[in-house]
C-alpha positions in Angstrom: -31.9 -16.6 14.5 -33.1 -13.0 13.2 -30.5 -11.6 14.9 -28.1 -13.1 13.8 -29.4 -13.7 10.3 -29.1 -9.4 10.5 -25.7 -9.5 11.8 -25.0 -11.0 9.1 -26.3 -8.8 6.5 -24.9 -6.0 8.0 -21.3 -7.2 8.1 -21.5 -8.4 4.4 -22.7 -4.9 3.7 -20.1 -3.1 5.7 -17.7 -5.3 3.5 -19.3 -5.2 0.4 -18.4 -1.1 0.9 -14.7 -1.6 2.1 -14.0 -3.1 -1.1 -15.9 -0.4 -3.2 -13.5 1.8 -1.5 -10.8 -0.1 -1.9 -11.3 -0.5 -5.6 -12.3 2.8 -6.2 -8.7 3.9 -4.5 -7.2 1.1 -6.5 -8.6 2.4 -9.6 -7.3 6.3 -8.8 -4.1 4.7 -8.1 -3.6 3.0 -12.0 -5.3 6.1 -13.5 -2.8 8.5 -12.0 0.2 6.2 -12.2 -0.2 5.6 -16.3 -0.9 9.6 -16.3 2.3 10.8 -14.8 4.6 7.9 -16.4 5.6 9.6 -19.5 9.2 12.0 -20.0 8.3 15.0 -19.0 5.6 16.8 -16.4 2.7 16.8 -17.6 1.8 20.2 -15.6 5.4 21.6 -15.9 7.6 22.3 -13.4 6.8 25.4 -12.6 3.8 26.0 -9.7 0.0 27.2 -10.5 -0.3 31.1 -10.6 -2.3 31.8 -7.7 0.8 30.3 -5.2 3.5 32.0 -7.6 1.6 35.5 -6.8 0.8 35.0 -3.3 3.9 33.1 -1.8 4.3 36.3 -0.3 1.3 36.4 2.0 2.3 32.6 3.6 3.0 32.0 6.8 7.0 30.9 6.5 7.6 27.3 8.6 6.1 23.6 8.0 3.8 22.5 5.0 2.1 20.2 3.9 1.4 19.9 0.0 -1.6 17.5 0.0 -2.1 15.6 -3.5 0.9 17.1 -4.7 1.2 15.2 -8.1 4.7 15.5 -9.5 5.5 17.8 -6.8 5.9 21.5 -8.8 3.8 23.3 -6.3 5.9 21.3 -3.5 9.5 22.1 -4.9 8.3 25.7 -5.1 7.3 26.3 -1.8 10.8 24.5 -0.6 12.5 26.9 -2.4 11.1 29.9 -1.0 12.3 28.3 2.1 9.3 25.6 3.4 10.2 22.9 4.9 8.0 20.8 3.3 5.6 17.6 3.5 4.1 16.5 0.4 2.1 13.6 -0.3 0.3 12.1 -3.1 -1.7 8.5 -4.2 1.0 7.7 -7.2 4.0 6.2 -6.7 5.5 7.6 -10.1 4.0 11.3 -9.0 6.3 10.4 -5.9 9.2 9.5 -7.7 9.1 12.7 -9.8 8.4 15.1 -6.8 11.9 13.8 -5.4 13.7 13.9 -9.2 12.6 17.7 -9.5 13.5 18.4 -5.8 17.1 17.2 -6.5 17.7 19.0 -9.1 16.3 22.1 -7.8 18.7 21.3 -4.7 15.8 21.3 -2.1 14.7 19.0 0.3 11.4 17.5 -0.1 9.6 14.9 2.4 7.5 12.9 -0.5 5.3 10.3 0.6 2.7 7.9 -0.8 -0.5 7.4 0.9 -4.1 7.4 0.0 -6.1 10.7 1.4 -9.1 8.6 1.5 -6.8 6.9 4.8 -4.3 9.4 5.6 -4.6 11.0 8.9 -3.2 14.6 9.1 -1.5 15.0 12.5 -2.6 17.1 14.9 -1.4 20.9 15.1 1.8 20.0 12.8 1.9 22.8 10.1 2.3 26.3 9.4 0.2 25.9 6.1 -1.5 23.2 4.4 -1.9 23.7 0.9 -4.9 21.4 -1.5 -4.9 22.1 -5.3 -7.7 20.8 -7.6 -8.2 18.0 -5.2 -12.3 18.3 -3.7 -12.4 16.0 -0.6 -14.9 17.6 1.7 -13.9 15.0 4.6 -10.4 16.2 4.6 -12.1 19.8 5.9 -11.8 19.2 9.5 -8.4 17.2 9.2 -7.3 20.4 7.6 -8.2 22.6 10.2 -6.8 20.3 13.1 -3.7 19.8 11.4 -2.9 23.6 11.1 -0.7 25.2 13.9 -2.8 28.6 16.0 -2.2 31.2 12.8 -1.1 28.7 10.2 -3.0 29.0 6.9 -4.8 27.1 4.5 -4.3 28.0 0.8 -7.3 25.9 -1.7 -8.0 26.2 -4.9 -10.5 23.9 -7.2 -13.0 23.5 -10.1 -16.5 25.0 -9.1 -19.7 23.5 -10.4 -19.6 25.9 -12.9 -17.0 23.8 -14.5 -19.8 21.6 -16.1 -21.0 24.0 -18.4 -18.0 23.7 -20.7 -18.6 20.4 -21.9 -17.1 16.8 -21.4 -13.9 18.1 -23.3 -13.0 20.7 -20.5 -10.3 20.4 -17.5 -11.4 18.7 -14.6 -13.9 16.6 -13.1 -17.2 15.5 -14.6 -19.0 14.3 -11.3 -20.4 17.1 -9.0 -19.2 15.3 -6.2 -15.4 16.7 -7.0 -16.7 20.1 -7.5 -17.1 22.9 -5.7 -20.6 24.6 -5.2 -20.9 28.6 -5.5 -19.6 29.9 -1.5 -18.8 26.5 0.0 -15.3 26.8 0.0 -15.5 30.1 2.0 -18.1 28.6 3.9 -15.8 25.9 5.1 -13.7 28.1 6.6 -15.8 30.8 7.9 -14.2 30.0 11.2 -10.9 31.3 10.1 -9.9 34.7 9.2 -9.9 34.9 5.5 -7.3 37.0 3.7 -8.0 35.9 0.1 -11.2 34.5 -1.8 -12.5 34.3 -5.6 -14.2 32.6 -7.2 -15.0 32.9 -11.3 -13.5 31.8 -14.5 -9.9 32.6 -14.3 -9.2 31.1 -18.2 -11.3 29.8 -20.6 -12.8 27.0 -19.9 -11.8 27.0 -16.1 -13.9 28.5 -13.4 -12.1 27.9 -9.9 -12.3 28.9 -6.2 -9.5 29.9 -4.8 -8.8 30.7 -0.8 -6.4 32.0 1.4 -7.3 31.3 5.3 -5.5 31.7 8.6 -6.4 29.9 12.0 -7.5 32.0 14.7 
């Protein structure tokens, strides 16, 4: 009877956290959905800085754009010749990543998926790219999924993003931010051809990593 009185408990427990999941993916879903269904792009169309100035240092080939939003960084890296994977948990970021890929005449493999689920395959790409987007379990995935000499090109909010207030960019929970060194930590393992990390505008302190597979 104890034993299976415990069996018991344990499976409503393990389901009990399914569903927090669940929800909690549910919830990021609807946040990013009502976020990117207006006219325009909310970031632009045109990529973050620290891919416009270093497109040059990437390993040409197959990419992945994880969390790609409405796909600018995505689109870019097609036109500079990617052939490129790009992924994202909204639907309506989806649909715009393929709208701005049309009409900058490039092909673009969007996808929707949840990276809370999503499996990277195995020794796919030539460079997986993760932009303000903290999810320290997708660390290994990362590094499995790159080819021998692929890169990895990260940036995101440091910790230090909390000390400019609730009306800052970003995430407010630690948990989505990166402490001082960890990113360069995770990938001490590769051969590392860019890092910083600081404030690079006011208001925004970032890491930001270049890595290649040895």
């Amino acid at each position: 009877m104890k034993m299976t009185l415990t069996f018991t408990i344990s499976y409503y427990l393990l389901l009990f956290c399914l569903c927090q999941i669940v929800n909690a993916s549910e919830d990021d879903r609807r946040k990013w959905n009502k976020r990117y269904n207006t006219g325009g792009y909310i970031y632009g169309k045109e990529p973050i800085k620290f891919l416009r100035e270093n497109i040059n240092l990437l390993a040409k080939g197959k990419a992945l754009v994880l969390a790609m939003g409405e796909g600018r960084n995505a689109v870019f890296l097609a036109r500079n010749g990617f052939d490129v994977d790009g992924c994202d948990i909204s639907e309506i970021g989806i649909e715009k990543s393929k709208l701005l890929a049309r009409e900058n005449n490039v092909k673009l493999n969007a996808f929707v998926t949840d990276l809370e689920e999503y499996k990277i395959p195995a020794n796919k790409y030539d460079l997986i790219t993760c932009f303000y987007y903290t999810q320290r379990d997708l660390i290994p995935q990362i590094k499995e999924g790159l080819r021998e000499g692929g890169m990895v090109m990260f940036e995101s909010y440091t910790i230090d993003q909390l000390k400019y207030g609730k009306d800052a960019p970003g995430p407010k929970n630690p948990e989505y931010l990166l402490n001082h060194n960890e990113l360069r930590d995770f990938f001490s393992d590769f051969h590392i051809l860019y890092y910083r990390e600081g404030e690079i505008a006011p208001n925004k302190s970032v890491a930001s990593l270049i890595a290649q597979k040895k």
